[in-house]
PLY file of the C-alpha trace (Angstrom):
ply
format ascii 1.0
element vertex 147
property float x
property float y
property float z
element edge 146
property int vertex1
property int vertex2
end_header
5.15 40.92 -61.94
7.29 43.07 -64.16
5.24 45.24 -66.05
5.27 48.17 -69.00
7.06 50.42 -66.54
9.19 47.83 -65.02
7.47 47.66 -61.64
8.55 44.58 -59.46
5.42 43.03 -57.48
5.52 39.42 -56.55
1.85 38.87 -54.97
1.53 36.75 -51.56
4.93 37.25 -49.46
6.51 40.66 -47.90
8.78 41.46 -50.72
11.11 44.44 -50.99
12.36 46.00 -54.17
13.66 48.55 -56.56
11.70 48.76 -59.58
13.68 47.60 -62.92
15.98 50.53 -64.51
14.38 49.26 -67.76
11.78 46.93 -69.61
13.65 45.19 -71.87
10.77 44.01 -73.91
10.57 47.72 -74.74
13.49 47.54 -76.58
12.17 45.09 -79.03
8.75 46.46 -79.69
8.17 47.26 -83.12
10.08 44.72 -83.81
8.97 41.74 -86.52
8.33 38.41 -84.65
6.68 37.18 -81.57
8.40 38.35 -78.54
9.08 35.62 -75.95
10.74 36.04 -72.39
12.54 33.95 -70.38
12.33 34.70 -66.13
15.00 33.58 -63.81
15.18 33.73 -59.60
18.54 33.66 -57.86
19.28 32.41 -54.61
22.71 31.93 -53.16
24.41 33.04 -56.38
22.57 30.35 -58.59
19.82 31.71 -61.43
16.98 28.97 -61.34
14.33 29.51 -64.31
11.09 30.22 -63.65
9.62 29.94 -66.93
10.50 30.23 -70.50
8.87 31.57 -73.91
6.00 32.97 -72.34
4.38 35.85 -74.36
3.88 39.17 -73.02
5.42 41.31 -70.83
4.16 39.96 -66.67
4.72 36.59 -65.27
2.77 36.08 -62.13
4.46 33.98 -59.39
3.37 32.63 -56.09
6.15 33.58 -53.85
5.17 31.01 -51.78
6.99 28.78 -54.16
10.12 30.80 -54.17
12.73 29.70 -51.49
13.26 32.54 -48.68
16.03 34.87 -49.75
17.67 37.76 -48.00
19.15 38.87 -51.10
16.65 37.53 -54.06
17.06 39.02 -57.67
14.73 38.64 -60.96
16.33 38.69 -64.07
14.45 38.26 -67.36
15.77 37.74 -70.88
13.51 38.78 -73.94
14.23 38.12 -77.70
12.38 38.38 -80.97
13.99 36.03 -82.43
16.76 38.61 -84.00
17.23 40.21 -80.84
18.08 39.41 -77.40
18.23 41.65 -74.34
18.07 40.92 -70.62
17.66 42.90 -67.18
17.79 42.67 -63.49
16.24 43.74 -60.30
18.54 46.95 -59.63
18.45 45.73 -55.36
18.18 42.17 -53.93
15.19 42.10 -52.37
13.47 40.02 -49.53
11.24 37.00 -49.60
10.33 35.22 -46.41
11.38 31.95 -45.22
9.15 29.37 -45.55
8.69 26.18 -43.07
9.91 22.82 -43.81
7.28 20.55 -45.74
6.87 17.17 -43.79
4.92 13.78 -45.18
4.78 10.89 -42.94
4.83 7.66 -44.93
4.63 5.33 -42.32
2.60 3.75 -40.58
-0.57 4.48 -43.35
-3.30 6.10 -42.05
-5.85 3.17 -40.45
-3.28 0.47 -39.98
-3.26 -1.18 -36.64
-0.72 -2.72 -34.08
-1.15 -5.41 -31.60
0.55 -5.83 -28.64
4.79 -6.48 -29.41
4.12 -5.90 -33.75
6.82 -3.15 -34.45
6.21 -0.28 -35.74
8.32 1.56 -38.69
7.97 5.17 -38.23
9.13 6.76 -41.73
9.13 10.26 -42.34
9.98 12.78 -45.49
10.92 16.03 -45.20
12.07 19.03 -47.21
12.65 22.90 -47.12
12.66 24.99 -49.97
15.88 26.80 -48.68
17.87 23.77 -47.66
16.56 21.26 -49.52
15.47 17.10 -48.58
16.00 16.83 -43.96
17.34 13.92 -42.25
18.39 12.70 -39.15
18.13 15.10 -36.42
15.62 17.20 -38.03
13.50 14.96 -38.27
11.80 14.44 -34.48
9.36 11.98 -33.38
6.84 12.27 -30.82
3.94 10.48 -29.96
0.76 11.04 -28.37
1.03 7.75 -26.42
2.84 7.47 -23.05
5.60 5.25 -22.91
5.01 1.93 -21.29
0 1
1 2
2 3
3 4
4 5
5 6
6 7
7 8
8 9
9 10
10 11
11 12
12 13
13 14
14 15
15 16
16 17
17 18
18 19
19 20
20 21
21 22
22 23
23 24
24 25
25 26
26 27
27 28
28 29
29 30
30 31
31 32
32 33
33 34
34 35
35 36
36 37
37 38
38 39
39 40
40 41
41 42
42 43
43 44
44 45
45 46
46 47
47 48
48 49
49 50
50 51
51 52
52 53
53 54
54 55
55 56
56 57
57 58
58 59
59 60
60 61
61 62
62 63
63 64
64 65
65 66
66 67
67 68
68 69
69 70
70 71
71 72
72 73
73 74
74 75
75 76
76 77
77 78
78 79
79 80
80 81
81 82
82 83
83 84
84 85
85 86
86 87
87 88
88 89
89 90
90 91
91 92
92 93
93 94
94 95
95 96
96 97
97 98
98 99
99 100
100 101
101 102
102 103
103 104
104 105
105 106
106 107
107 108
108 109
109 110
110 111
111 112
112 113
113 114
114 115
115 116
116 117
117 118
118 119
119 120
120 121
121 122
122 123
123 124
124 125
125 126
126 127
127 128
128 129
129 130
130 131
131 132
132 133
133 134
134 135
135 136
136 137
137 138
138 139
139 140
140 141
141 142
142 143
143 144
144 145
145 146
């Protein structure tokens, strides 16, 4: 979360980073209006939001839902509606890899096979870093012996 002082914490992954060199929502207190911010993530030089108009001045995240980065960065943007002011993490920081998330479709769980029925095997599979797998990273196994 960034916080009053500008503390960078993102619970439930090893993350590294320099606190903020400023809270921009301090810039706009006293100010008439509802303050809103707006939270952004980078990875590989593209800023993907991670949530807009929220009021106050933390946003809790699950790092388990942010893709692994070597060199992550939080930016947030605050306005009142008059003003608008924005800030960054000072460092990337780290936050771990995460494995690949795999959903076999087929066959359905229960379904049954006589002797010479085929079988379609079908498989999904994704990783937050590099996005939907196919083909060879996708392997089968089985824990019948071939024939």
């Amino acid at each position: 979360m960034i916080g009053r002082q500008g503390n960078l914490d993102l619970p439930g992954s090893p993350l590294q980073a320099d606190p903020l060199d400023l809270d921009p929502a301090q810039h706009l207190e006293g100010q008439r209006g509802r303050t809103n911010a707006t939270w952004n993530f980078v990875l590989l030089g593209s800023w993907t939001t991670l949530g807009v108009n929220l009021p106050g001045q933390e946003m809790p995240i699950d790092s388990a839902t942010l893709p692994g980065s070597r060199a992550a960065r939080i930016r947030v943007r605050v306005t009142d509606s008059v003003h608008t002011t924005t800030d960054s993490s000072d460092a990337p920081f780290l936050v771990g890899s995460k494995p690949p998330l795999v959903h076999l479709v087929r066959p359905p769980s229960g379904s049954r096979f006589f002797e010479h029925d085929p079988i379609a095997l079908v498989a999904t599979a994704t990783d937050l870093e590099d996005g939907p797998l196919t083909g060879p990273a996708i392997a089968w196994q089985s824990s019948l012996a071939p024939p």
